[in-house]
C-alpha positions in Angstrom: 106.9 107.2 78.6 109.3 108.2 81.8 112.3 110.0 80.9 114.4 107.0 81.7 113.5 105.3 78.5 116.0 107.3 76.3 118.5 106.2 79.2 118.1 102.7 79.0 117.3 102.6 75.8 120.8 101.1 74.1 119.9 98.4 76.6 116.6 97.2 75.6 117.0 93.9 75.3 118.7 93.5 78.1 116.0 95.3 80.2 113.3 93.9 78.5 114.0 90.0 77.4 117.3 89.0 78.9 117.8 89.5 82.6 116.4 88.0 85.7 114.8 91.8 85.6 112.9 91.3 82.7 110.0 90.4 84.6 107.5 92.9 84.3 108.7 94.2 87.6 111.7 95.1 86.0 111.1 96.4 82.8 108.4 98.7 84.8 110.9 99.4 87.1 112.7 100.8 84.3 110.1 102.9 82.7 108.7 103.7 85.7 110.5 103.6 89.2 113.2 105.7 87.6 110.9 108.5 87.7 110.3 107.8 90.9 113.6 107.1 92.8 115.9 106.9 89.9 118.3 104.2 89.2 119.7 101.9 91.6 123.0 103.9 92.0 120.8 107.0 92.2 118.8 105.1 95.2 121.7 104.0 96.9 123.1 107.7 97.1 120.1 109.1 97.4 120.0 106.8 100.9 123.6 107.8 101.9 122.4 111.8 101.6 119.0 111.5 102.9 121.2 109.7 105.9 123.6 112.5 106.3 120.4 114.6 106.1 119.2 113.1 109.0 122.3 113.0 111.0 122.5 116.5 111.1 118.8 117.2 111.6 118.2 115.6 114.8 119.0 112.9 118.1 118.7 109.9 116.0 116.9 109.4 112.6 117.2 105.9 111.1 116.2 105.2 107.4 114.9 101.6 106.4 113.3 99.7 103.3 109.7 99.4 103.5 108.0 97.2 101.5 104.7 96.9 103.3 103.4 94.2 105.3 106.5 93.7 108.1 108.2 92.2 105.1 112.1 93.4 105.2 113.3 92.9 101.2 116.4 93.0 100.5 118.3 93.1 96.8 121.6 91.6 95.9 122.9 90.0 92.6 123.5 86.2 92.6 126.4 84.9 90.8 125.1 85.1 87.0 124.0 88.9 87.8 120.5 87.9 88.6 118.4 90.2 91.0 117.6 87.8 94.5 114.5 88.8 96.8 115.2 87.2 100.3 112.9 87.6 102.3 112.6 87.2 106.2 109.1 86.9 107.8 107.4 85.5 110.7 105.5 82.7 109.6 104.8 80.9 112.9 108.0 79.0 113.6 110.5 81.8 112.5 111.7 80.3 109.3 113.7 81.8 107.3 112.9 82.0 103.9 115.2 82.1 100.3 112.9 82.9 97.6 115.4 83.7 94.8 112.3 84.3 92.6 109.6 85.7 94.4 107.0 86.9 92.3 106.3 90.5 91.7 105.0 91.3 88.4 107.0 94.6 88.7 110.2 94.9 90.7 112.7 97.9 89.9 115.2 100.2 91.6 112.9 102.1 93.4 112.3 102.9 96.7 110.1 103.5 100.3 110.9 104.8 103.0 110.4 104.6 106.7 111.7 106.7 109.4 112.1 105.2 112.7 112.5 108.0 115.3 114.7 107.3 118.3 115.3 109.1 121.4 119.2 109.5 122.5 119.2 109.6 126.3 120.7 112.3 128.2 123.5 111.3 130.2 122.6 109.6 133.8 118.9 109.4 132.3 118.9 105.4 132.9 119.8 104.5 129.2 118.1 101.8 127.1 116.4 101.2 130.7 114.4 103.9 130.7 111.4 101.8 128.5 109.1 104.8 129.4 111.4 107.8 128.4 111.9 106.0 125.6 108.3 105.7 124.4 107.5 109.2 125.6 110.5 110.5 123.3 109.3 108.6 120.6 105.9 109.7 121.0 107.1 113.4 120.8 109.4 113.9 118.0 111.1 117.3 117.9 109.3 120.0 115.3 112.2 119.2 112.5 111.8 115.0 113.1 107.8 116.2 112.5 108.9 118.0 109.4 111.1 115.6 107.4 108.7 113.2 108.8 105.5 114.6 106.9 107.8 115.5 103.8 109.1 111.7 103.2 106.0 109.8 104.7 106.4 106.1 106.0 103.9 103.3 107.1 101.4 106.1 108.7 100.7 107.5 105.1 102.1 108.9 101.8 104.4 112.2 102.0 104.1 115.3 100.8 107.2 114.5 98.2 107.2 112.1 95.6 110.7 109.9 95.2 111.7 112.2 92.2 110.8 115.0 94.1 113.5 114.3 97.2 115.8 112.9 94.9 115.8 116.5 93.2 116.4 118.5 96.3 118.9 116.6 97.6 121.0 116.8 94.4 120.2 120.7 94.9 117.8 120.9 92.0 114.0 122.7 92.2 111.9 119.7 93.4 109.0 121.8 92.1 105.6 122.3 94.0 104.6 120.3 97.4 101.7 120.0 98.4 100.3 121.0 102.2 97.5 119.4 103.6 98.1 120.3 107.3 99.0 123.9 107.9 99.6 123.6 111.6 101.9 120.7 111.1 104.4 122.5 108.5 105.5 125.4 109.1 107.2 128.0 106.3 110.9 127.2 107.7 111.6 124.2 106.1 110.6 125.4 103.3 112.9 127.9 103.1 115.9 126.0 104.7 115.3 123.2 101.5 113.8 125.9 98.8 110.8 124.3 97.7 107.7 126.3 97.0 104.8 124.6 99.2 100.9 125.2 98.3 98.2 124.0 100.1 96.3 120.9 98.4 92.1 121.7 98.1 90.5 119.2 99.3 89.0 116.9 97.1 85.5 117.2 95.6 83.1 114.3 97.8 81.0 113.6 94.8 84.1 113.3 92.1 83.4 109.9 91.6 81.7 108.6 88.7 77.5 108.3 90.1 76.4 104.7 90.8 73.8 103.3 89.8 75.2 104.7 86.4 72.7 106.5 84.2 73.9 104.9 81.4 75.0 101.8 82.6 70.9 101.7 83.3 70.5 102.2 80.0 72.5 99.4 78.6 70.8 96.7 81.4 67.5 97.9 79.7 68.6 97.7 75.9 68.9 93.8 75.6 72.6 93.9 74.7 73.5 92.6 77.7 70.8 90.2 78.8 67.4 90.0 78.9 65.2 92.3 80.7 61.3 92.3 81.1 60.2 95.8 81.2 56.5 94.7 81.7 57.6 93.0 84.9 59.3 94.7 87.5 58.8 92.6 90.2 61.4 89.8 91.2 60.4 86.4 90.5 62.9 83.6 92.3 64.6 81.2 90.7 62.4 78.9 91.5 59.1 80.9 90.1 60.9 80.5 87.4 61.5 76.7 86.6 58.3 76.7 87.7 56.9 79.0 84.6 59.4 77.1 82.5 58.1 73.6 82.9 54.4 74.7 82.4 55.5 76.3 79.4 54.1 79.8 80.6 53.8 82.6 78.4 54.8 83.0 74.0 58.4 82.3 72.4 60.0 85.7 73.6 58.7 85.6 77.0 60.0 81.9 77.3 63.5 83.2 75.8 63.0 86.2 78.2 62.6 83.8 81.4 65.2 81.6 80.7 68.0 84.3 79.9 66.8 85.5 83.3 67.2 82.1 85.0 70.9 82.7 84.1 71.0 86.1 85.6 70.2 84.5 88.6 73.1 81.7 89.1 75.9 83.7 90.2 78.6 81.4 91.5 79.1 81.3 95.3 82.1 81.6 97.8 82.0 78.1 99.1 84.4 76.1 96.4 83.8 72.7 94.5 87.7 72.4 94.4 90.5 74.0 95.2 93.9 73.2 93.0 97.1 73.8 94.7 100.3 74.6 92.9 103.7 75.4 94.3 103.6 78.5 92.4 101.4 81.6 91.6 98.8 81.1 89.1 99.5 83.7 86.5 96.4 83.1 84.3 93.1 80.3 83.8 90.5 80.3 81.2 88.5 77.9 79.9 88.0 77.0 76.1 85.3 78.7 74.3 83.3 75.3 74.2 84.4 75.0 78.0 85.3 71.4 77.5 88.6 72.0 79.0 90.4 74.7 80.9 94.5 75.3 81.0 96.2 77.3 84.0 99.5 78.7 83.2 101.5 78.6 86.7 104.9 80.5 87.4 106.9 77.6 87.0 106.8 77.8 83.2 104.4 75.6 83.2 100.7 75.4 81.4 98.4 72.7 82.9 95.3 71.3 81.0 91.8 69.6 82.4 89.2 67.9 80.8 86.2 69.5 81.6 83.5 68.2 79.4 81.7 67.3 82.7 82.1 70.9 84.2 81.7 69.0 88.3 84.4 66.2 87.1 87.8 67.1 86.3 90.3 65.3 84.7 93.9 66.6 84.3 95.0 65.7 80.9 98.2 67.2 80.2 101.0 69.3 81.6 103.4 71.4 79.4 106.4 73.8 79.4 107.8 77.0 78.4 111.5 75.9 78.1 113.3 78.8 78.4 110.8 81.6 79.7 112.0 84.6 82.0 110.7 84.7 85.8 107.3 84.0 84.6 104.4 82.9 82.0 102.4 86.0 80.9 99.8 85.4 78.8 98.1 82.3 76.8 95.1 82.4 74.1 93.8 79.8 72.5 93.2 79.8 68.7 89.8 80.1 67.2 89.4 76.5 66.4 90.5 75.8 69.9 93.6 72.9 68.4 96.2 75.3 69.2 97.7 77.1 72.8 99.7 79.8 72.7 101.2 81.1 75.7 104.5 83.7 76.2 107.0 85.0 79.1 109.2 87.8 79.0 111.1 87.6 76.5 110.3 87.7 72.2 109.1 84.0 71.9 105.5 83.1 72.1 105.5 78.5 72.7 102.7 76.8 71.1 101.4 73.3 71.9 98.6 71.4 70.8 95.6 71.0 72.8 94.8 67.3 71.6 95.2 65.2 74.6 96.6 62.3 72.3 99.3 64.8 70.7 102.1 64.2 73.2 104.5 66.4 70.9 106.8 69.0 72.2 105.6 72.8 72.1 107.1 74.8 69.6 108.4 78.3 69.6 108.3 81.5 67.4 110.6 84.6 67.5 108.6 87.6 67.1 111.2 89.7 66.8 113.2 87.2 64.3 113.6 89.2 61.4 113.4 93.1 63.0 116.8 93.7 61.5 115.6 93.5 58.4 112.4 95.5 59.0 114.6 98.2 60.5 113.3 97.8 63.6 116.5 98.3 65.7 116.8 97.1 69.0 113.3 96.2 69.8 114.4 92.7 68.2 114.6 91.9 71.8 111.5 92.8 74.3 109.0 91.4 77.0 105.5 90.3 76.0 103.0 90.7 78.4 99.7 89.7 76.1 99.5 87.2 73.3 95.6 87.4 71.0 95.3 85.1 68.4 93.4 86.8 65.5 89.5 85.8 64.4 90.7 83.7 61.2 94.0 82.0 63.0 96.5 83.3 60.8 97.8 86.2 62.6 99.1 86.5 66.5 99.0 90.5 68.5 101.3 90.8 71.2 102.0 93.6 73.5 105.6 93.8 73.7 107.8 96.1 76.7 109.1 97.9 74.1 106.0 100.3 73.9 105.0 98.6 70.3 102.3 96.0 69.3 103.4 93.5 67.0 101.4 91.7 64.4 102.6 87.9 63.4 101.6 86.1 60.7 101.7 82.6 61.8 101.9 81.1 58.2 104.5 82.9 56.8 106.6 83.5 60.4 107.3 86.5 59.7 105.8 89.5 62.0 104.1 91.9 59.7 104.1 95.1 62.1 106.0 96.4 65.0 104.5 99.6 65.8 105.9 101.6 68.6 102.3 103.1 69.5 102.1 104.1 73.1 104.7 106.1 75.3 104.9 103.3 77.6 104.6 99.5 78.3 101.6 97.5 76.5 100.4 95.6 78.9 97.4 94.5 77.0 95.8 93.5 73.5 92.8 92.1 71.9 90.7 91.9 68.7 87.2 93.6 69.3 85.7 90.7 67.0 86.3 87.3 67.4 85.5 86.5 63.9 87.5 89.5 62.0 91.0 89.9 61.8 91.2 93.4 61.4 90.0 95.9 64.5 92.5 95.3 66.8 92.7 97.4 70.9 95.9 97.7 72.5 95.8 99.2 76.3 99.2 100.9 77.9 100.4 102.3 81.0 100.1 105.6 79.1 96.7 105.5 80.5 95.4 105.2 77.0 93.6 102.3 74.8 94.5 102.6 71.1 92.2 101.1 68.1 94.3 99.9 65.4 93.2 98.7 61.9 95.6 95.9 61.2 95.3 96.8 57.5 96.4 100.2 57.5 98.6 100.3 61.1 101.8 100.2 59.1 102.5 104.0 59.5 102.0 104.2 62.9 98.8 106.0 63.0 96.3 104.8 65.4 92.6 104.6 64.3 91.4 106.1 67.4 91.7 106.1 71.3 90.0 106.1 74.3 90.9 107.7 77.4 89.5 108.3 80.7 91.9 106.1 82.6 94.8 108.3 85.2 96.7 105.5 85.9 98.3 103.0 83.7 95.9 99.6 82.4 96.9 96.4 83.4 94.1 94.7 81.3 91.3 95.1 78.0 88.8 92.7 77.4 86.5 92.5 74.0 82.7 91.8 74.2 83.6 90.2 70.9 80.6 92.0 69.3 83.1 94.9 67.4 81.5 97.6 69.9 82.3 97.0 73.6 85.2 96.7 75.6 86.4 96.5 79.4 89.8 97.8 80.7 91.4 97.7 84.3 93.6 100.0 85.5 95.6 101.1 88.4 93.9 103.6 89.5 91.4 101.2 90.8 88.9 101.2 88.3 87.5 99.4 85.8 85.4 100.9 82.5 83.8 99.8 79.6 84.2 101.9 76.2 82.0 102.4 73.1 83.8 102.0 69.8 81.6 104.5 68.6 82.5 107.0 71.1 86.7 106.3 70.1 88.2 109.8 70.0 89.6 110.3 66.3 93.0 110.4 65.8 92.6 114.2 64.2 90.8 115.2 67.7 93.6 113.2 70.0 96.2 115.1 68.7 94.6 118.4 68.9 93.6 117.6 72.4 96.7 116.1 73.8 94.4 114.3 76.3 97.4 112.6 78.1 99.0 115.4 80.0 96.1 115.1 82.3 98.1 112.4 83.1 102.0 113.0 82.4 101.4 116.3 85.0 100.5 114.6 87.7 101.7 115.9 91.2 102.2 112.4 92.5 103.7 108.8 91.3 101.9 105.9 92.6 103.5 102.7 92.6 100.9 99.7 92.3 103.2 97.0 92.7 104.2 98.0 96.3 101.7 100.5 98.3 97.8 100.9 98.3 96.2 104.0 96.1 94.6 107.2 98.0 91.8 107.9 97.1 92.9 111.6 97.5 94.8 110.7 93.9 91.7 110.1 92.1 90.6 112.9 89.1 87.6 113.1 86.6 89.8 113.3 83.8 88.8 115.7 81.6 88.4 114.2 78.3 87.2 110.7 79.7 85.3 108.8 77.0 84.1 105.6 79.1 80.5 104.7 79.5 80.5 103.3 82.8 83.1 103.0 85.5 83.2 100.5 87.9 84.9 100.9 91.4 85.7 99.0 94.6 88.1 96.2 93.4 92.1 96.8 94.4 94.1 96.5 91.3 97.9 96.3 92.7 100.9 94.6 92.9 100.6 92.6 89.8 98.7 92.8 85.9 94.8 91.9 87.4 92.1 90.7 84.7 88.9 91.5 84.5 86.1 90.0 81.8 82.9 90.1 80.3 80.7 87.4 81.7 79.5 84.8 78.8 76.2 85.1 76.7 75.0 81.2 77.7 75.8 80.8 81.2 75.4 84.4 82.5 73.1 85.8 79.8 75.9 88.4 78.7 74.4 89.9 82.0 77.4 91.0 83.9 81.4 92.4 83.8 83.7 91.0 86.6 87.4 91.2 88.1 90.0 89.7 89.9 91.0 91.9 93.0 94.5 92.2 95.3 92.4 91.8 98.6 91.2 87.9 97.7 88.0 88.6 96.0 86.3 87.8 92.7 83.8 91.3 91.8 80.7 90.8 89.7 79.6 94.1 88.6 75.6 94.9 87.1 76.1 96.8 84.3 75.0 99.7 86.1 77.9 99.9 88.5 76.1 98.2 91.0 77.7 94.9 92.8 75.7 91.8 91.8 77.9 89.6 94.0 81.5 88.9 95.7 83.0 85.7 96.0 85.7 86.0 98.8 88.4 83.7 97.4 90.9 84.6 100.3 88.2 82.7 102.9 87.3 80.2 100.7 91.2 78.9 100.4 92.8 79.6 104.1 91.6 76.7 105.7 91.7 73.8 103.0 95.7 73.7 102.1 96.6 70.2 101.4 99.8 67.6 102.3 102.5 68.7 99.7 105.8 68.9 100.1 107.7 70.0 103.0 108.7 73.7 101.0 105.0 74.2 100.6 104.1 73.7 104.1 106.6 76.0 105.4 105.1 78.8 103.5 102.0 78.2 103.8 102.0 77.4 107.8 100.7 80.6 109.3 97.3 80.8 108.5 96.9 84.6 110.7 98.9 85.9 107.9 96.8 84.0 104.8 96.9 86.3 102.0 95.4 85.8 98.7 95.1 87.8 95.1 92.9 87.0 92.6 94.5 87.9 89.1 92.6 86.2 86.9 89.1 84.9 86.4 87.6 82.6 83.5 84.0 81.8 83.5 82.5 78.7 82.0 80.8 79.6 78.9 77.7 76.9 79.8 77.6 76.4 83.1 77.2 78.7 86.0 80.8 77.7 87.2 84.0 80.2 87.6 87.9 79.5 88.0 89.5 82.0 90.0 93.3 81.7 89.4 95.1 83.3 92.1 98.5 83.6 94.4 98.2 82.1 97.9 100.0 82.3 101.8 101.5 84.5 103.5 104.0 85.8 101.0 101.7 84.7 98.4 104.2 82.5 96.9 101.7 79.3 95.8 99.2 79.2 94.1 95.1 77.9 93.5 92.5 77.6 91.3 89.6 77.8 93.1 86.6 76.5 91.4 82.9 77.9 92.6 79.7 77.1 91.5 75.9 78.3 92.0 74.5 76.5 95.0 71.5 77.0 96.7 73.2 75.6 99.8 76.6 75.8 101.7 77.1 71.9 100.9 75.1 69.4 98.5 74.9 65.6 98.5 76.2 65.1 95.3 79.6 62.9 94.0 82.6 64.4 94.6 81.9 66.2 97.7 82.6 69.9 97.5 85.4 71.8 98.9 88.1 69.1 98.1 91.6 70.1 98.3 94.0 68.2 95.2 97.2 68.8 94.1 97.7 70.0 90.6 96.9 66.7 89.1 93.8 65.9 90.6 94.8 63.8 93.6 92.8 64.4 96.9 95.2 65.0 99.5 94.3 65.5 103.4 93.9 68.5 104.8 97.1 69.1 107.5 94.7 69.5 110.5 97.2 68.6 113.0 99.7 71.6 111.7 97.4 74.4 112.7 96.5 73.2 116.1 
């Protein structure tokens, strides 16, 4: 947990379930880009001395916000002391844009920096006339510009000196060590003029990275857990060779059951779509039911829509309802094991539930999770963000993640919450049961870079069952095979892994180990919601407990998902994630990529006739960005949903809907590639808007 939590912490619920900044961007911001820049009033002065720092160190130093992407952001407080993000971009007609709810799934009091370096001309030397002077002065900064220039960093790269690091030497405090990667660009002056003690970073092992193909990994792909796999035949048959063999009934039982289990391997969705869905807002999350004869996408706007998909190439939108009094954004939703009931959460202690039944037209209804903490002694995390909602195996019991670092167990029945154990050092961004059918093994995953197993019989003292780590940046995601053994994580550090439960470090051995200052002690602080993560960052930890790691997915800016691919449809054959650069990874157990479905193409060029608010932000297709956060899989048919924010601030929303195709198009009713709005109806594409 960042050292800001005992600051804020007489203000939880006000961090965490009650302000405008309760989105997760602000309750990380609080946990985390304290440690980075401090609080807001510690950012603003830090600007105003790192300004006077300038002032005095050269012609003409000017300090900006940088938020990436020529985006200028800039935070005020409307009226009811809610945070606004304007925003002013260029998005083909020079709009101007007022998005007093832009989504960031983190958002705090942080800061980046940019220095803009420019020349003050000598008297007589032709002024702002002088275009060339001008460009040759700011091509040639002075030796000090250089300096403070490779201390703070800016859009050319990272700086020497994390946030917390210039924040402590301009207060006059020891920002500690800094690291040095170019000798001839740094020279021991500065240091001495500032006092920091400077070192010169090693370079980075080249072969640090977990081996792919992955040994083990191998090992699994040949054991049958995960799909079949015919050891006596090597060679590659095609799909075809294969219907083939199945119509003529080739071969005994097992190598029938063998062939068809491969014939699944095979039909891995492609990037041209069936449909694409529009919404007006980011999709936050999409997953079908575990029959797959519908499918619910919970959208920004508070929200959940629902599709019949018993025909799995014919939708039909069935239903439409809302969280009534969410903050900034849906979260999560589960369904429960008998698929009847939906339960879905936003950032604050309530968790909705509505009924699935298309003919129950009855308003959702709403428990407190943190109703009766008073009474359980629980303080002030009565009041905190969830950020994941699991149903348990028998129904009677709901696991959610909560900002306040604590998982909370609900009994449904009695509405009462059983537990609220305070289990990690930081936010719990994720939780799950590793059985679908038993109540009891429950994993919770943090942005203490750890994954806790819990037994929900015996979790009332606060003792963990075990842990896995292996992880250096916080997870934004676990997923359960649902077979009590296996599970997948993402995290910010730009990897995924899948874990063992029999390889779960014991709770004696985690606290002899204390395998988590690997991470506390870390040099740098990277902050996924804004910039992209070096690769220069990335560690073996040292007490890493994963099987396999996966790599080559971008988890940033918000909570990305990743899954285990289903046992009918897939064969239990592969492990796949959502990705901030618009793509849809589909990993081989082994490491190795089985397949990419570019989301980010497959959208850019299909957006429909909605309203005139939509077009506007959507109108400049140069700038089309896309991020796939979530991904559900149909459990039968070899069709995915990739749920995902859209344009070019990324402020709609799609679910895209891909198939297995042989071809780029097919003659069959509907066409593919339609565009329709969020109910279904086909709209035109606006062809004459981007001519």
């Amino acid at each position: 947990m960042s050292s800001s939590h005992e600051e804020t912490e007489d203000h939880e619920g006000e961090s965490h379930g009650e302000s405008h900044g309760e989105s997760h961007g602000e309750s990380h911001g609080e946990s985390h880009g304290e440690s980075q820049g401090g609080t807001m009033e510690d950012s603003e002065q830090f600007l105003q001395d790192l300004g006077s720092l300038f002032a005095a160190a050269g012609p003409s130093l000017l300090t900006t916000l940088d938020h990436g992407d020529d985006e200028y952001v800039h935070e005020d407080e409307d009226e009811d002391g809610h945070d606004e993000d304007v925003f002013y971009q260029d998005i083909g007609d020079d709009e101007y844009i007022d998005e007093d709810d832009e989504f960031y799934d983190a958002h705090g009091g942080d800061i980046e920096l940019e220095v803009v370096i420019e020349q003050v001309p000598a008297e007589g030397s032709g002024g702002a006339d002088n275009e060339d002077g001008e460009g040759e002065a700011a091509a040639n900064p002075s030796p000090l510009q250089r300096r403070i220039l490779r201390l703070i960093g800016g859009r050319t790269g990272p700086g020497w000196m994390a946030h917390r690091q210039m924040l402590a030497l301009l207060r006059g405090h020891d920002p500690g060590i800094i690291y040095d990667d170019d000798d001839d660009d740094f020279d021991d002056g500065l240091g001495d003029i500032f006092g920091f003690r400077r070192t010169r970073r090693n370079p980075p092992d080249p072969n640090r990275f977990p081996k792919v193909p992955s040994d083990d990994g191998r090992k699994l792909m040949e054991s049958g857990q995960f799909g079949a796999f015919d050891i006596r035949d090597r060679r590659s048959k095609g799909l075809s060779r294969r219907l083939l063999d199945r119509e003529l009934g080739l071969g005994d039982k097992a190598a029938r059951k063998i062939n068809q289990g491969l014939m699944a391997q095979q039909m891995i969705p492609s990037t041209n779509p069936e449909m694409i869905i529009y919404y007006d807002e980011p999709v936050c999350c999409g997953q079908f039911s575990d029959d797959g004869n519908f499918f619910y996408a919970c959208v920004k706007d508070f929200k959940v829509r629902m599709y019949d998909t018993s025909n799995p190439y014919n939708w039909r939108h069935y239903k439409t309802v809302n969280y009534p009094f969410g903050q900034w954004t849906l979260t999560d939703a589960d369904l429960s094991p008998d698929n009847r009931w939906l339960a879905y959460s936003s950032l604050v202690s309530r968790v909705c539930f509505t009924p699935t039944d298309p003919n129950d037209t009855g308003d959702p209804y709403s428990l407190d999770l943190g109703s009766n903490a008073h009474n359980a002694g629980w303080g002030h995390h009565s009041r905190f963000a969830i950020f994941s909602i699991r149903f348990s195996g028998d129904g009677r019991h709901l696991v959610a993640g909560t900002g306040a670092d604590s998982i909370v167990v609900y009994d449904i029945e009695r509405r009462e919450a059983l537990h609220n154990v305070v289990g990690h050092a930081d936010d719990v961004n994720a939780v799950c049961f590793a059985d679908k059918m038993s109540p009891h093994l429950l994993y919770s995953g943090s942005d203490d870079c750890t994954i806790k197993v819990w037994d929900t019989r015996s979790m009332g003292d606060g003792r963990e069952a075990g842990a896995f780590v292996g992880h250096i940046e916080g997870l934004t995601y676990i997923d359960s095979k649902g077979d009590g053994r296996y599970i997948l994580s993402n995290g910010k550090d730009q990897s995924m892994k899948l874990w063992d439960l029999r390889m779960a470090m014991s709770t004696a051995r985690y606290q002899e180990l204390d395998p988590t200052a690997a991470t506390r002690r870390r040099a740098h602080e990277y902050d996924y919601r804004m910039g992209d993560y070096d690769d220069y960052r990335w560690f073996q930890h040292p007490h890493d407990n994963s099987l396999v790691t996966f790599r080559g997915h971008k988890i940033q800016r918000t909570l990305i998902r990743c899954h285990f691919s289903p046992p009918d449809s897939t064969d239990s054959r592969y492990v796949y994630s959502g990705s901030q650069d618009g793509s849809v990874y589909i990993w081989n157990l082994d490491a190795t990529l089985a397949g990419k479905i570019d989301v980010k193409t497959a959208t850019k060029d299909t957006v429909p006739v909605l309203d005139r608010r939509y077009r506007v932000h959507l109108r400049n297709r140069e700038n089309w960005s896309t991020l796939v956060r979530d991904v559900g899989w149909h459990p039968h048919a070899p069709i995915l949903v990739a749920s995902s924010w859209n344009g070019p601030i990324m402020n709609g929303g799609t679910a895209s809907i891909h198939s297995w195709n042989d071809n780029d198009t097919d003659e069959a009713d509907p066409p593919m590639g339609r565009s329709v709005n969020e109910k279904l109806e086909v709209s035109e594409v606006e062809e004459e808007s981007w001519r």
